[in-house]
C-alpha positions in Angstrom: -14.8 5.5 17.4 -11.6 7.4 18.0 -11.7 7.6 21.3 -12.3 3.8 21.6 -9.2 2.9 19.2 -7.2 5.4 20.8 -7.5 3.8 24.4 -6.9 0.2 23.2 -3.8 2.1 21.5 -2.5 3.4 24.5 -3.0 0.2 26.4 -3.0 -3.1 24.1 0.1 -4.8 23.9 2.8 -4.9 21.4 2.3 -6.7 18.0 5.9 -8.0 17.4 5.3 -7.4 13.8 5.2 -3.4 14.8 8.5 -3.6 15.2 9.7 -3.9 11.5 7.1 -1.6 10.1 8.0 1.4 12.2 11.8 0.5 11.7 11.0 0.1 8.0 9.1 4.0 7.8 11.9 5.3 9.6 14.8 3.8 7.4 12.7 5.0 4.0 12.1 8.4 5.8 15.8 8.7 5.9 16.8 7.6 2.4 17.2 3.9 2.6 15.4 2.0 -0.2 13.1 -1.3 0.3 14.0 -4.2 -1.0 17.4 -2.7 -1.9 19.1 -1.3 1.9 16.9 -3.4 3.7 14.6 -6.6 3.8 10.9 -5.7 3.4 8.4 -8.2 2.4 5.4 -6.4 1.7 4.5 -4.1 -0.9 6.3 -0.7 -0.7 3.3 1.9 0.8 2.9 1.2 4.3 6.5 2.4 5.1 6.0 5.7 3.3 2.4 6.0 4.7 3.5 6.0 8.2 6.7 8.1 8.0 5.2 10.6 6.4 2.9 10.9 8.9 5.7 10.3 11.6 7.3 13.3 9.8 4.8 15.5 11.4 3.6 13.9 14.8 6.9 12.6 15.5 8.7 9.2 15.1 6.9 7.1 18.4 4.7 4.1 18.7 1.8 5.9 19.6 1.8 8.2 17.1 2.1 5.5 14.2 -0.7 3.7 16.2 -3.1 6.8 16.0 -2.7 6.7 12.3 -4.0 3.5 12.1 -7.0 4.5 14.5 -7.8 7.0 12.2 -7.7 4.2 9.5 -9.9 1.7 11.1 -12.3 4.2 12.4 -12.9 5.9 9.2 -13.4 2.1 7.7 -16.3 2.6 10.5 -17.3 5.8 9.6 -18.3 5.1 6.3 -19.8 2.0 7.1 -22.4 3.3 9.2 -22.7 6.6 7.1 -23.6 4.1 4.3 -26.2 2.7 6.3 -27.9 5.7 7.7 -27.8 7.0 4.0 -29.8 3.7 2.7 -31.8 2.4 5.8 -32.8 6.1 7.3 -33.8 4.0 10.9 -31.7 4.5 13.7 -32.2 1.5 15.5 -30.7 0.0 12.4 -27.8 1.9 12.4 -27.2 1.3 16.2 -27.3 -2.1 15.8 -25.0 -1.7 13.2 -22.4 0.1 15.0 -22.7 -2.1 17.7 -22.1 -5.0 16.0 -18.9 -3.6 14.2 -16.9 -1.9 17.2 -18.1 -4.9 19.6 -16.1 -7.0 17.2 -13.2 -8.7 18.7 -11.0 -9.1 15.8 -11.8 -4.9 14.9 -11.0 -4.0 18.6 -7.7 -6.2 18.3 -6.4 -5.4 15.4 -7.4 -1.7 14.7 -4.9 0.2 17.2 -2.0 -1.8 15.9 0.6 -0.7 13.1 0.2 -3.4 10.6 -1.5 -3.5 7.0 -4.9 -4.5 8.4 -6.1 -1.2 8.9 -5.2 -0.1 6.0 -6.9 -3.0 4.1 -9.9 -2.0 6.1 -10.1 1.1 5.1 -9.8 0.9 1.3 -11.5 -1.9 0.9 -14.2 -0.1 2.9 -14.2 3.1 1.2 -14.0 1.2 -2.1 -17.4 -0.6 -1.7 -19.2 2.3 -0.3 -18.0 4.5 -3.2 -19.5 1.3 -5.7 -22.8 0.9 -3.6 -23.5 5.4 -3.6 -22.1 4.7 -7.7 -25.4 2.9 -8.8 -27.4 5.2 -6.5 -26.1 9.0 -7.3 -26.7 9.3 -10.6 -25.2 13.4 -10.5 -21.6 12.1 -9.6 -21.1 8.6 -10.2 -17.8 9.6 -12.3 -16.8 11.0 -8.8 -17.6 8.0 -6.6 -16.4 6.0 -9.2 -12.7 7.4 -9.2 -13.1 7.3 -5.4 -13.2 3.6 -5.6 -10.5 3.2 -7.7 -8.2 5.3 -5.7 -9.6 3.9 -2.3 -8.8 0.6 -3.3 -5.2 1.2 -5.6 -4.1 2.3 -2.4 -5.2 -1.1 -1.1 -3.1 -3.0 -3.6 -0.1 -0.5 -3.0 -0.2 -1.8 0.7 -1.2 -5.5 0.6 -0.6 -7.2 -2.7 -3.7 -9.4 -1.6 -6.3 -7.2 -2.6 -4.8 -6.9 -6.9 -8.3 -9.3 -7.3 -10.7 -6.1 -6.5 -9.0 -4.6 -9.4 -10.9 -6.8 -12.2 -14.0 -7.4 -9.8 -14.5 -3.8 -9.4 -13.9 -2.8 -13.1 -16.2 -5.4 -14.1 -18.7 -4.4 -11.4 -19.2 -1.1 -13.3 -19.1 -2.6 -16.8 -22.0 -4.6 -15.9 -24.4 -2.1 -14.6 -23.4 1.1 -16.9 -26.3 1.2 -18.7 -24.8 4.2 -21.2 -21.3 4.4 -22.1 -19.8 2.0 -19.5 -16.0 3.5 -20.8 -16.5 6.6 -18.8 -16.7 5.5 -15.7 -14.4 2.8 -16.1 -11.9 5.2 -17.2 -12.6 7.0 -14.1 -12.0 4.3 -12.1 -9.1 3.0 -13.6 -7.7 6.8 -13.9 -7.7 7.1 -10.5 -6.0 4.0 -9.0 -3.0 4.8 -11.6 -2.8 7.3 -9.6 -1.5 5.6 -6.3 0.8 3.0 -8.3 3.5 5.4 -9.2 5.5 3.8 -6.0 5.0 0.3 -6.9 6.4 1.3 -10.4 9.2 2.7 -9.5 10.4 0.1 -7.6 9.4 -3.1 -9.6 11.1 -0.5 -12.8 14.3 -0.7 -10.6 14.8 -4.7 -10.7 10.9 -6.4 -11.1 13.0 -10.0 -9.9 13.4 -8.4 -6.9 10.5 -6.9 -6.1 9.0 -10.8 -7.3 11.5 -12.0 -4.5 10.6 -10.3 -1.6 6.4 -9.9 -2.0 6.0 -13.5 -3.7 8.7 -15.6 -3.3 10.0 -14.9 0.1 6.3 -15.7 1.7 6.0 -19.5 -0.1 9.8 -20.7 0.1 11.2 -18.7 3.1 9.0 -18.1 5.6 6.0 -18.6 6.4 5.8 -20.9 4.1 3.1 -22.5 2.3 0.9 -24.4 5.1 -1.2 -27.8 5.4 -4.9 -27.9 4.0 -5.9 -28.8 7.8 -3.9 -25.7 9.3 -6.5 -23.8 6.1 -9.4 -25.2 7.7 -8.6 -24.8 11.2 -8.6 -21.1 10.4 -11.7 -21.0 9.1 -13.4 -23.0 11.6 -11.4 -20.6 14.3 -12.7 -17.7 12.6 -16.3 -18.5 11.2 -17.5 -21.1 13.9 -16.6 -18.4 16.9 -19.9 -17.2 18.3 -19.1 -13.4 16.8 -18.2 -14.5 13.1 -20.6 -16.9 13.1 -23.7 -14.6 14.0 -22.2 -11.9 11.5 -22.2 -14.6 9.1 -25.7 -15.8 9.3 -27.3 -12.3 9.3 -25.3 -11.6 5.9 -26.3 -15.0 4.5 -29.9 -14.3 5.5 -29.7 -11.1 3.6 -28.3 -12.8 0.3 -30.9 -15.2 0.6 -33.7 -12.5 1.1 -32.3 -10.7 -1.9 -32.2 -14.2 -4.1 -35.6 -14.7 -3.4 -36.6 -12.1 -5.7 -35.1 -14.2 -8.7 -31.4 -15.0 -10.1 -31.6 -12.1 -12.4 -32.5 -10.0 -10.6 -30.2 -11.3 -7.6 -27.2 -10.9 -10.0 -28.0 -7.4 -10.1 -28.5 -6.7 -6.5 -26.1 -5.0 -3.8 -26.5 -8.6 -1.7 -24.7 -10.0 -4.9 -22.0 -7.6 -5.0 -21.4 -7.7 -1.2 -21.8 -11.5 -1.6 -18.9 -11.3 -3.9 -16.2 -8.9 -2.1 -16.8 -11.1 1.0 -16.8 -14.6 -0.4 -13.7 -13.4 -3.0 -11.8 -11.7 0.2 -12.2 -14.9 2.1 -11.1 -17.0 -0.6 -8.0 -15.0 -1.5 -7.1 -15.1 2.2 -7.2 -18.7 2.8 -5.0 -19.8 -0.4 -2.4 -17.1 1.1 0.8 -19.2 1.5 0.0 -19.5 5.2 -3.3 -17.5 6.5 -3.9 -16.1 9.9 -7.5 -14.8 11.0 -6.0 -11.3 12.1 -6.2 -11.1 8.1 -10.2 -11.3 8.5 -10.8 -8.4 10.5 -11.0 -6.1 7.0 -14.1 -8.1 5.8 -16.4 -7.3 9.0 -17.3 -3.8 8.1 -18.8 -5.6 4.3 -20.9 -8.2 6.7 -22.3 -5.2 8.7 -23.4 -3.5 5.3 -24.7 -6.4 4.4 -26.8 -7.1 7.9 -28.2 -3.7 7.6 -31.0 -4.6 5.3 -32.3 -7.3 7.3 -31.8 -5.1 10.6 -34.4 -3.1 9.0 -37.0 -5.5 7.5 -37.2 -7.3 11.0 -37.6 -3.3 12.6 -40.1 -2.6 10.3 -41.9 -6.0 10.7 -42.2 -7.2 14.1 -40.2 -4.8 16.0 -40.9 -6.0 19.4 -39.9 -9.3 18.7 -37.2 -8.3 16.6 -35.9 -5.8 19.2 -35.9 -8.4 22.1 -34.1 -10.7 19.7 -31.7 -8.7 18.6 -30.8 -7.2 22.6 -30.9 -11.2 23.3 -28.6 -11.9 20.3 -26.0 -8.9 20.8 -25.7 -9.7 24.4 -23.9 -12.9 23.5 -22.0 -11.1 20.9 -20.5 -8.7 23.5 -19.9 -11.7 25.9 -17.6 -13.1 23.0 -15.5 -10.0 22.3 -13.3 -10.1 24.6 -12.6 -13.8 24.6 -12.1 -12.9 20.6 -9.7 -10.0 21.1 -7.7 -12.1 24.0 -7.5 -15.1 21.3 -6.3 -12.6 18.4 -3.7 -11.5 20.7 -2.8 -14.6 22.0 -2.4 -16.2 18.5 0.3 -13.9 17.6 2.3 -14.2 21.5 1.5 -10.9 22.2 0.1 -11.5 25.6 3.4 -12.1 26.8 4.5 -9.9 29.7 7.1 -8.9 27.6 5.4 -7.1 25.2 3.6 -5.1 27.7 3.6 -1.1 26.8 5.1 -0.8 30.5 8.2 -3.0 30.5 8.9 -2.1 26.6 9.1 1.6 27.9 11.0 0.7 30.9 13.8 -1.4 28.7 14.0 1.4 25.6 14.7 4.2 28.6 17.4 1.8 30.5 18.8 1.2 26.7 19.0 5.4 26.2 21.5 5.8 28.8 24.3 4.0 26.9 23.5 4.6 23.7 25.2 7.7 22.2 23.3 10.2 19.8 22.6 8.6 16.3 24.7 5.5 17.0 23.6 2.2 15.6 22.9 -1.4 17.8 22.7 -4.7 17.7 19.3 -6.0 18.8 17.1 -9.3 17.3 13.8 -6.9 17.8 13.9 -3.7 15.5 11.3 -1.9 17.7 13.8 -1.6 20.5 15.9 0.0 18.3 13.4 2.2 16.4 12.1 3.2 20.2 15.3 4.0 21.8 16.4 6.1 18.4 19.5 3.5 17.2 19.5 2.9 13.7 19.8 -0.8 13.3 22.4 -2.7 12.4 22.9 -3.9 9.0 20.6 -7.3 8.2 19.3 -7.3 11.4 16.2 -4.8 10.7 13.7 -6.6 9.9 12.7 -9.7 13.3 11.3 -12.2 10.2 15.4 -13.0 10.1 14.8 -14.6 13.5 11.6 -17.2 12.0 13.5 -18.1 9.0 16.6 -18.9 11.3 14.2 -20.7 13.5 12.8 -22.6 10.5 16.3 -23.5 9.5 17.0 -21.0 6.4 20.3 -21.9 5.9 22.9 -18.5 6.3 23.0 -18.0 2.7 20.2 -18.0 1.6 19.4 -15.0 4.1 21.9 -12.8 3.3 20.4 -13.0 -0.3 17.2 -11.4 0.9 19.7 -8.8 2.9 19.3 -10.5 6.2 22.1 -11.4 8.3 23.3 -14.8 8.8 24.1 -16.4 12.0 27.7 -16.8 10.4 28.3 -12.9 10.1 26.7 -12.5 13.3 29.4 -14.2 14.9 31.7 -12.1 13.4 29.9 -8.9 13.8 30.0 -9.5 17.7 34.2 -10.8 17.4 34.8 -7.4 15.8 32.7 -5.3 18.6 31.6 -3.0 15.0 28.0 -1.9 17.4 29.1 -0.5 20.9 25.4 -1.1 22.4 23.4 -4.5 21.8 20.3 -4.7 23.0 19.1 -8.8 24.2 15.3 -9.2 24.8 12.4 -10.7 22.6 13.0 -12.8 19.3 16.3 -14.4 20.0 14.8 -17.9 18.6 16.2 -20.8 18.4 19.2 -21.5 16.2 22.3 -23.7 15.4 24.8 -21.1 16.8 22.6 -20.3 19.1 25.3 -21.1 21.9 28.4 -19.7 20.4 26.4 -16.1 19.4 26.5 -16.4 23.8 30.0 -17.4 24.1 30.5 -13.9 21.5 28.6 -12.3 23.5 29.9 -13.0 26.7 33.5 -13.0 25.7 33.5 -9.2 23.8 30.6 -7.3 25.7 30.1 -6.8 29.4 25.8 -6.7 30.5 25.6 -3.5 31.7 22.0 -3.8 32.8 18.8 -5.9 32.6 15.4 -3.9 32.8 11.6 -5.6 32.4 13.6 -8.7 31.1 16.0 -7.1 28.3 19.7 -7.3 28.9 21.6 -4.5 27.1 24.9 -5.0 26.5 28.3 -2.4 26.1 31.0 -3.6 24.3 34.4 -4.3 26.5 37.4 -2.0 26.3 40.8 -2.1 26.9 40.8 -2.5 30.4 37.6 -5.0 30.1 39.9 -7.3 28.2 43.4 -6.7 30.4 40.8 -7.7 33.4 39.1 -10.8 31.8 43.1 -11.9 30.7 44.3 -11.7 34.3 40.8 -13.7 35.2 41.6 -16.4 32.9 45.2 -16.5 33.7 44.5 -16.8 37.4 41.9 -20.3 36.7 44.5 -21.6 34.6 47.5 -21.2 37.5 44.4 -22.9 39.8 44.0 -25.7 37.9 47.7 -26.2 37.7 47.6 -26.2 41.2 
């Protein structure tokens, strides 16, 4: 599983959203505070997750990247250790496995530093830990806790998943059979434990912390999207030959399970699993504006919920099955990489400039006029997060460049600490960063013209590499030459 994640991390392209979270670890890792230094508009963990990490294997893309491999693949990992635990058949677990890492929204979005691993993960270890709850009666204090921890950490990273904190307590409630406070209290014990964080910073100013994880997503940007664009998504993501498959196996296995009567349905794992999928789905598509990269969490619950009719068919008719199942996974695999490609697509990733190569190329041309620990100017915070430049003020987070594009007036930016195009103009006049670095996310914008003419007039390119101009700031002597330029077009026109 690793070593699968680990080569799509070395070689899938750049998510531009990678950008602000590495930026983001790196400014909390050296003080700053979200939501107060900088703009951040997701809950606080993911930042401190990755620089910690970064702290020891060093502050680069790939080594933020491997964390979330190790994410995703331990999503996997107890998955299929679930499934060998409760099926015992190894053709079911292989068919298992196959059917989560031949997944094209896993294989997309696992390498890539974003909160979807992470939801993958938790929500992951969180159901397992539920499922092993009702079947280990020697520690289910112990996997109880677990799931509360597995999926506070969850919440701390994607507000999204607060929901599984009710579902999950109320999962236990119903089938304690003795003293349903203990494990509740063990559950709930444990997630306290990952919210100190979150407390501390909705403690410092909770309007703020409203702002930026609520308010931001519905009245800023993305902004809260058509019913149609709601169903596209869902068609895009559940009427694709891969979803769709996943689906109907799960379904099949709820219907199986509901066979046996609605009591005792009610009670079963298919109802649970039913549950956490149907609820994550739900949740996901009344998000102010969904994307199906979001989706990718949820397939490791289908393939738990496949498992059991993986097995009956195995233990049935297992010729039939088998030759149905080779005939059935073949299509899946034809459809991964069409999947991954669209995933990647979807977000404009598969633009040659966001290819590992000519990134690497621009961040070394960038080194050689940068000076040690000095700040630039660039619209993309993963430039300056790769080439070691602190960013400038308001300009660290690239979701400055949609709202622009959107038309967020100047104001109301620079309440959410993002600079306007205004003080942009004036940041380039006054030459305050040496170094500015041109190259993906300049979007469109009223000024977008003059912040040229700023540019042009008060810095000099000094080279363009893989498509990315960077830019010195003109001297003395830059400006005495560009005076005796104009001077010498204005005697020509006299002329």
């Amino acid at each position: 599983m690793c070593g699968l994640f680990g080569w799509l991390a070395m070689h899938r392209n750049v998510d531009g959203d990678e950008g602000l979270y590495l930026e983001a670890a790196r400014l909390v890792a050296q003080g700053k505070k979200l939501y107060f230094d900088f703009f951040y508009q997701q809950m606080p963990l993911i930042p401190y997750l990755y620089a910690g990490w970064m702290e020891v294997f060093g502050y680069q893309l790939f080594s933020a990247r491997f964390l979330s491999v190790l994410l995703t693949a331990s999503a996997g990992l107890f998955t299929l250790a679930y499934v060998a635990k409760t099926t015992k058949n190894l053709w079911t677990l292989n068919f298992c496995a196959f059917f989560l890492f031949a997944n094209g929204l896993i294989l997309a979005w696992a390498p890539v530093i974003k909160t979807h691993p992470l939801n993958a993960f938790s929500l992951s270890l969180a159901v397992v830990a539920l499922l092993l709850w009702r079947k280990d009666p020697r520690r289910r204090l112990a996997w109880a806790a677990l799931a509360g921890f597995a999926i506070g950490i969850g919440v701390n990273g994607r507000l999204t998943l607060v929901p599984y904190l009710p579902f999950f307590a109320a999962y236990l409630w119903i089938h304690s059979h003795e003293r349903p406070w203990r494990p509740l209290a063990a559950f709930a014990g444990a997630a306290a434990l990952t919210f100190p964080l979150t407390l501390y910073y909705f403690a410092l100013d909770p309007g703020l912390f409203y702002q930026y994880n609520l308010e931001y997503h519905t009245k800023i940007f993305p902004g809260i999207s058509e019913d149609a664009f709601r169903l596209g998504i869902a068609q895009t993501v559940f009427v694709e030959m891969q979803m769709f498959l996943l689906s109907i196996l799960f379904l099949l296995g709820v219907w199986r399970a509901a066979r046996r009567g609605w009591k005792e349905f009610f009670l079963s794992d298919e109802a649970f699993l039913a549950a956490a999928v149907g609820g994550f789905l739900l949740i996901h598509l009344m998000t102010a504006t969904p994307f199906t990269q979001y989706f990718s969490a949820v397939v490791p619950l289908l393939v738990i919920g496949i498992a059991p009719v993986l097995q009956a068919g195995f233990a049935r008719r297992r010729a039939l099955c088998v030759a149905a199942l080779v005939f059935a996974a073949f299509f899946y695999a034809s459809a991964a990489k069409r999947v991954m490609n669209h995933e990647i697509n979807s977000m404009g990733s598969d633009h040659s400039h966001w290819e590992l190569r000519r990134i690497s190329r621009a961040v070394r041309a960038a080194k050689r006029y940068l000076r040690p620990g000095e700040p630039c100017l660039t619209w993309w915070p993963g430039y300056a997060f790769l080439a070691g430049c602190p960013s400038a003020e308001g300009m660290e987070n690239h979701m400055r460049s949609h709202a622009i594009d959107v038309g967020i007036p100047g104001d109301v930016l620079e309440t959410y600490k993002m600079m306007s195009d205004e003080r942009l103009l004036e940041t380039l006049a006054d030459r305050r960063y040496r170094v500015l670095i041109a190259g993906v996310y300049r979007l469109g914008s009223p000024y977008y013209r003059d912040i040229d003419r700023a540019i042009l007039d008060n810095y000099r390119p000094a080279r363009t590499e893989a498509g990315v101009t960077i830019y010195v700031a003109k001297d003395l002597t830059d400006d005495i030459v560009d005076r005796y330029i104009l001077e010498r077009e204005i005697r020509y026109r006299k002329r």
